[in-house]
N, C-alpha and C positions, 0 to 999 in steps of 0.2 A: 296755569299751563305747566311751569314748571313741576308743582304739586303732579300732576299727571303723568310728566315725564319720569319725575323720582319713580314715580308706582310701577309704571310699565320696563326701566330699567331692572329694578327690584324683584319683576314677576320673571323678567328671563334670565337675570341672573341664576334666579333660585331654577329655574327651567332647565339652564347647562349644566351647573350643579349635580343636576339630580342626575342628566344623563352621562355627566364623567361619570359618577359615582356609580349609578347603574351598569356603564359599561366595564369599570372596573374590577367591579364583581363578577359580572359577566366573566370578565378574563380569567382572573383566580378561579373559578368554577370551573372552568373548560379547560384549564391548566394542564398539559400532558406530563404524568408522573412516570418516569424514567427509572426502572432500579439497576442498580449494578451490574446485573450479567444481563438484563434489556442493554445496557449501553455497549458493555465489551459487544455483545451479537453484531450490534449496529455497526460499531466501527470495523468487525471484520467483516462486513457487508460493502460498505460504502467509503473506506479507508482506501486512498491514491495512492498508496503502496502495494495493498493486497493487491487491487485491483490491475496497477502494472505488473505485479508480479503472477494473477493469473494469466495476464495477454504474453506475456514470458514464457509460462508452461505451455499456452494453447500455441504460442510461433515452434519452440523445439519441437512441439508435436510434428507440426507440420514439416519441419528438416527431418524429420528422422523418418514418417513416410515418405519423404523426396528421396531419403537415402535406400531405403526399400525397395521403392521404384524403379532403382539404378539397377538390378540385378534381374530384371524382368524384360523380355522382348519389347520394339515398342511396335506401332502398327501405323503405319499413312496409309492413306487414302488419299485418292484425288480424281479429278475427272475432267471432262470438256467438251464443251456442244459445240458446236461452227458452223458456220454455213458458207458456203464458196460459190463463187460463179465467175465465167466471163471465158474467152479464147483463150486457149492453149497450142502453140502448134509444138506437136511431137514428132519428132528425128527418130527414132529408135528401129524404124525397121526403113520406111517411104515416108518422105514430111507428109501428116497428117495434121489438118488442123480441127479442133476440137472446142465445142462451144458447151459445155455442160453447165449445171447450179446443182449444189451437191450440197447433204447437209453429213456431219460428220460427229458419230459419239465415241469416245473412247475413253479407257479409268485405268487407274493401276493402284497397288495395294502393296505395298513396301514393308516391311520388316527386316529389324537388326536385332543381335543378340549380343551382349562381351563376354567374350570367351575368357578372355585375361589381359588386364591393365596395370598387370602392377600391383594386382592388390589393392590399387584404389577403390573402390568402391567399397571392400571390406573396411579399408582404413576410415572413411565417408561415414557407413553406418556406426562403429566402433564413437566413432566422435559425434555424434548426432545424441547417440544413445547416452552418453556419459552429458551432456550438456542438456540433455531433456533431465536426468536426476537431479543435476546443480540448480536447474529452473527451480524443480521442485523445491529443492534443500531450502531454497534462497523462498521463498515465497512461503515457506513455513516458519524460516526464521522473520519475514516479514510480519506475521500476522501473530508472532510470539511477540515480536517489538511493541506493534498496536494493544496489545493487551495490557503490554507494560505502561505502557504512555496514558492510556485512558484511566487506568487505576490511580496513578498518580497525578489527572485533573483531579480526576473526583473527589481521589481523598481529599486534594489540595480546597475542594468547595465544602466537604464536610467540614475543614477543619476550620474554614472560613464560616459557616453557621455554628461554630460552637465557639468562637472566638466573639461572636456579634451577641450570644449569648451571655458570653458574660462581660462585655463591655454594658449589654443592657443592664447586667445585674449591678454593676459599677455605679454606671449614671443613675441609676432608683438611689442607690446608697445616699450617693453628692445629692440629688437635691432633697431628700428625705433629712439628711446633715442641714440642707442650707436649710430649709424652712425651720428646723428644730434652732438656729441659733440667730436665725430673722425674731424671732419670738422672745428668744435669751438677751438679745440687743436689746429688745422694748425693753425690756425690764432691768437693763441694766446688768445683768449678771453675765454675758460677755461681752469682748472691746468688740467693735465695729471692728478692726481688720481682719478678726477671725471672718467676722461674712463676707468681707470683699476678697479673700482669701476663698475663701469655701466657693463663693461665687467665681471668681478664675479657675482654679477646679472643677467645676460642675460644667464650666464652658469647653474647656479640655477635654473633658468624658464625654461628651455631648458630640467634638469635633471627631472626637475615635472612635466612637460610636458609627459616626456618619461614615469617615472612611474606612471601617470596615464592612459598610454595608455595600459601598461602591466599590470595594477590593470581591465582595464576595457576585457582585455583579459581572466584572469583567472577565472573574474566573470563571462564572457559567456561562459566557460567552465562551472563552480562549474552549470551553470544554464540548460546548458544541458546534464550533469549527472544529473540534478534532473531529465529530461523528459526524461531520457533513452536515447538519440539520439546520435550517435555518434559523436562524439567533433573531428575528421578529417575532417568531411562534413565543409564545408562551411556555416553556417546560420547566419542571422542578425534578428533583434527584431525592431518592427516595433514601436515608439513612442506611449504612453496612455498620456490620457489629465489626468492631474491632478487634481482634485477636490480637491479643497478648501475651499468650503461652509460648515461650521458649520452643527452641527447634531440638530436635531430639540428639543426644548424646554423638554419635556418628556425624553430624555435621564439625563435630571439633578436630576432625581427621583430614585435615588439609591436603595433604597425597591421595586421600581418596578421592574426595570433592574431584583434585584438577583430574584424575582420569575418568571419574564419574561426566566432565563436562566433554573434556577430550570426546568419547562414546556417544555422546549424546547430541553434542553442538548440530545444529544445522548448517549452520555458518560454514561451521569448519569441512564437513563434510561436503557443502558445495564448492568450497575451495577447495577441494581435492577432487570435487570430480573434473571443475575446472581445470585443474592442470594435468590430470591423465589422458582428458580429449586433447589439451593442447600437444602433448603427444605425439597423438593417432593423427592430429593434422600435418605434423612432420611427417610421420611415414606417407599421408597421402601424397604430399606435395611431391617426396621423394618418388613416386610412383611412374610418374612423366618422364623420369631418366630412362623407365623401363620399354620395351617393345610394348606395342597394343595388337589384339587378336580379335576381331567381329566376325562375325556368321552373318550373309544380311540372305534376306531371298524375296522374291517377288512376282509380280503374276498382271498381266499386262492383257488388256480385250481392246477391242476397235469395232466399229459399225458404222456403217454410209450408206446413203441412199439418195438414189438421182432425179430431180425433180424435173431435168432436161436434160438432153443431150444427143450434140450433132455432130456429127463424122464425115469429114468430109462435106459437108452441108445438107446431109443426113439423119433422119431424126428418126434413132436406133433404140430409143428408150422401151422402146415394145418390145425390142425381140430379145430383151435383158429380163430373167429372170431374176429378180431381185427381190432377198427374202427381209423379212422385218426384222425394228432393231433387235429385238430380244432373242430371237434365234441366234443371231451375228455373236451382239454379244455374250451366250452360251456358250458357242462353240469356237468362237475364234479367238480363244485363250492359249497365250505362251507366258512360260516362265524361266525366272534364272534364277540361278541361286552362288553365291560366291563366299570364299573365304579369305578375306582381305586379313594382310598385311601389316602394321605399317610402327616405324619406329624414326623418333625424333631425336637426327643426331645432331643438329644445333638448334637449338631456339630460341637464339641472341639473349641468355643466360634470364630466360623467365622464370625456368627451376628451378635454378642456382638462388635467385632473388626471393622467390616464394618459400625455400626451404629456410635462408637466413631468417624472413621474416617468421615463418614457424618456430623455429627454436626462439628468438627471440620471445615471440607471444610465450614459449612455454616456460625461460627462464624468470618472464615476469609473474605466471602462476605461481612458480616453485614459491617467488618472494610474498604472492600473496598469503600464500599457503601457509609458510613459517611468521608470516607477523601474523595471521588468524590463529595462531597457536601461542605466540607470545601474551596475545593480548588476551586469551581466554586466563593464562597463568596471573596478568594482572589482575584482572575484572575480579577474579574468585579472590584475589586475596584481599582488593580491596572492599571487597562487597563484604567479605567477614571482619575487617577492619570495621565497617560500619554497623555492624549487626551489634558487634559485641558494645560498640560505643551505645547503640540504642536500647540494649537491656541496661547497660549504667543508668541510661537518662531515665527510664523509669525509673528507678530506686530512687536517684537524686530524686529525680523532680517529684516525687512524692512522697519524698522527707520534705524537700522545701516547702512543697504545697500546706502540710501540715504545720511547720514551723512558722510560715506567712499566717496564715488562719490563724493560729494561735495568738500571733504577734498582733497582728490586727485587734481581735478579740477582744486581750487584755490593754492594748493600747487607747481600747473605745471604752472601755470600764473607765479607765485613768484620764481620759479626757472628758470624760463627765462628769468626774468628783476634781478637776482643776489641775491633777499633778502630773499635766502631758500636755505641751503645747500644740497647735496645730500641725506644725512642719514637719513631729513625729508622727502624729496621725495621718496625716496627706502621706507621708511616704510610706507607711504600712498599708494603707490601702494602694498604692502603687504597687506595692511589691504582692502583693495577694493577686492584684490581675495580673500579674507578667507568672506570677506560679501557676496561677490557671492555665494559661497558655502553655505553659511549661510543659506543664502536664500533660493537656491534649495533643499537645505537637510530639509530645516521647511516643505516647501511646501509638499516634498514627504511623509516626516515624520507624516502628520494630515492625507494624504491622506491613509496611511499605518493604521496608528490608527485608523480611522472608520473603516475598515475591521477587526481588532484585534478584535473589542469590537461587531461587528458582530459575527465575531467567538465563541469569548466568548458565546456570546447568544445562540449559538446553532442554526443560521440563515443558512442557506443553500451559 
C-alpha cells in the first residue's frame, strides 16, 4: 500500500510540475513588451496629474463661458393652469352673488440685459480667460513632469538588468573559481581555505545576484504604478539605446539657458497668468462700489374659461361668448419694459472685504510668481552642475573599468602560477563589478541629465 501511495504521490507531483511549469511559459510567452515612448504615451494617458490637470482646463473652460454668458440677455419663462370654483358675492355696483368654476391659463417671458456694472463683467471674463491659459500652462507643465519621471523608472529598470547582468557574469566566474580549486585541493596543490574562502565568495555573488533581481523586480513594479497598469499582468520593457554624445557647445552659455527657460517654462508662464487674473479679480470685486444699470422687458398673456356660472342664482353661461384658450392667449398680450437703477451705498463692508481678500490672493501670486522664477535660475544651474559631473563619470569610470579589467586579468595570471594570494584576487574581482556598475550607471546617468536640463528648459 504504501508502495502505491509513493506511485500516485510521485505521478501528481510530476502532474503540478509540469503545469507550473507549462503555465510559466505560458506567462513569459504572453509577456506584454512595453518600449519606451509605448510607456511615455501611456502615462500621458492614464497619469493622475495629466488627468486632474485636463479636468482643470475642461472647469476654466466652463468659467470663461459662464463669463461669456454674463454679457448676453437672459430669457424666463414661466406659466400656470388653475382652476377655481365656489361663491363669490360682489359689492361693486348691487351685492351680487356669484357661483362660477373657472379654469385659468396665463405665462410671462421676462428678460434682462447689463447695461453697466462696473466693468465687472469685463473684469469676470479678463480673469476667466487668463486662468483658462494657467490651466493650460500647468497641465503642460504636468505632462512634461510625467515624461520626466517615467524616463527615470525606466532607465532606473534598464540599469537594474545590466547590473543583474553582470552580477550573473560574476557569480559564473566564483563558481567556475570554486570548482577549478575544489580539484587543486584534491590534489593537494592549494590550501583548503582558498575553497572555503572562494566558497563565501561565491555565496556572496550568488546573494547579489538574488537581490538585484528582486531590486529589478520592485522597480518594474514602482514603474508600472507610475503608468497605472496593473503590476499582476505580466509586462517587460523593451531596451533604449543610450546616448552618450555630449550636448552641443551653446549649452555652456548659462545666461542663455536661464532666459531660454524664462521663454519657455510652462510653470512659469502659468504663474503669471495666475497673478494677472488675480488682478482682474480686484478690479471686479471693485466693481460693486460702482452704480448697476439693467434694461429688463417683458410680455405677459392670460386666458379663462367658465365651466359654470350663476348670477344672481342665474345660470348665464350661454349668454357669454367665450372664446378659446389660444385665441385669449394671442391677443390678450401686454408688455413692460423698464430701465432700472440701482447703486449700493452700504453693504455692511462686503466689498471692502472681497477687495482686501483680492489683493491679498494677488500678492500671494506676485510671491508665487518670483519664487517660480528663482527656482528655474536654481534648477538650470544645478542640472548643469550635474551634467558636467556625468560626462567626468564617463571618463572616470571608463579608465577605471579598464584599469579593474586589467587588474583582474593580471591578477588571475598571478594567482594561477602561486605569486597572488586569494584576498588580492577576491578584491579585484570586487573591484571589476562595482567598475561595471560604474560604468553603466555613468552612461545612463548623462543620458538621464540631457533630458533633466531639457526639462528644466521647458522643452517639450
Amino acid at each position: 500500500m504504501n508502495f502505491f501511495n509513493s506511485v500516485k504521490l510521485f505521478v501528481f507531483g510530476s502532474l503540478v510540475s509540469g503545469l507550473l511549469s507549462s503555465s510559466a511559459q505560458d506567462t513569459t510567452r504572453k509577456a506584454k513588451v512595453l518600449t519606451f515612448d509605448e510607456s511615455i504615451q501611456i502615462a500621458l494617458t492614464n497619469s493622475t496629474n495629466v488627468l486632474k490637470g485636463m479636468n482643470a482646463v475642461e472647469l476654466t473652460g466652463a468659467q470663461v463661458l459662464a463669463a461669456h454668458g454674463q454679457f448676453l440677455p437672459d430669457a424666463i419663462a414661466s406659466g400656470a393652469y388653475s382652476y377655481t370654483g365656489g361663491n363669490n358675492l360682489l359689492t361693486i355696483t348691487a351685492p351680487t352673488l356669484v357661483n362660477s368654476q373657472r379654469t385659468n391659463i396665463n405665462y410671462q417671458i421676462t428678460s434682462s440685459i447689463n447695461i453697466y456694472n462696473g466693468y465687472g463683467n469685463r473684469s469676470s471674463l479678463k480673469a476667466a480667460l487668463l486662468s483658462k491659459e494657467g490651466a493650460e500652462y500647468s497641465l503642460t507643465r504636468a505632462q512634461q513632469q510625467v515624461k520626466l519621471d517615467i524616463t527615470q523608472s525606466y532607465l532606473q529598470v534598464m540599469l537594474d538588468r545590466e547590473i543583474i547582468t553582470f552580477a550573473t557574469q560574476n557569480l559564473q566566474t566564483s563558481k567556475k573559481r570554486e570548482e577549478q580549486l575544489n580539484e587543486l585541493v584534491k590534489v593537494g596543490r592549494r590550501p583548503r581555505s582558498d575553497l572555503y574562502q572562494q566558497q563565501a565568495q561565491t555565496s556572496l555573488d550568488q546573494q547579489f545576484l538574488t537581490n538585484s533581481i528582486n531590486k529589478l523586480n520592485i522597480d518594474k513594479i514602482l514603474l508600472l504604478q507610475r503608468l497605472r497598469l496593473d503590476p499582476s499582468m505580466n509586462y517587460e520593457f523593451d531596451s533604449v539605446a543610450i546616448d552618450e554624445t555630449p550636448l552641443a557647445a551653446e549649452f555652456a552659455d548659462e545666461k542663455a539657458l536661464l532666459q531660454q527657460a524664462r521663454n519657455q517654462r510652462a510653470d512659469l508662464k502659468s504663474s503669471q497668468r495666475t497673478q494677472e487674473a488675480a488682478l482682474w479679480y480686484i478690479r471686479r470685486n471693485r466693481s460693486t462700489y460702482l452704480p448697476r444699470v439693467f434694461l429688463t422687458a417683458a410680455a405677459f398673456g392670460t386666458a379663462a374659461n367658465f365651466t359654470k356660472l350663476y348670477i344672481g342664482g342665474n345660470d348665464v353661461l350661454n349668454t357669454y361668448n367665450q372664446r378659446s384658450f389660444g385665441s385669449q392667449l394671442g391677443d390678450q398680450i401686454y408688455g413692460a419694459a423698464a430701465l432700472n437703477f440701482g447703486w449700493n451705498i452700504f453693504d455692511k463692508y462686503v466689498t471692502k472685504s472681497n477687495v482686501a481678500t483680492a489683493r491679498i490672493n494677488a500678492s500671494n501670486a506676485q510671491i508665487d510668481y518670483e519664487n517660480a522664477d528663482l527656482q528655474i535660475v536654481s534648477e538650470i544651474r544645478q542640472s548643469l552642475g550635474n551634467y558636467y559631473t556625468a560626462v567626468q563619470q564617463i571618463e572616470t569610470s571608463q579608465t577605471g573599468l579598464i584599469a579593474a579589467d586589467q587588474a583582474f586579468e593580471t591578477l588571475s595570471g598571478r594567482y594561477s602560477v602561486g605569486s597572488a594570494n586569494f584576498i588580492e584576487l577576491s578584491n579585484a574581482q570586487n573591484n571589476l563589478l562595482l567598475a561595471k556598475q560604474n560604468r553603466a550607471q555613468a552612461g545612463i546617468s548623462l543620458f538621464l541629465q540631457k533630458k533633466v536640463i531639457a526639462f528644466y528648459l521647458g522643452c517639450n
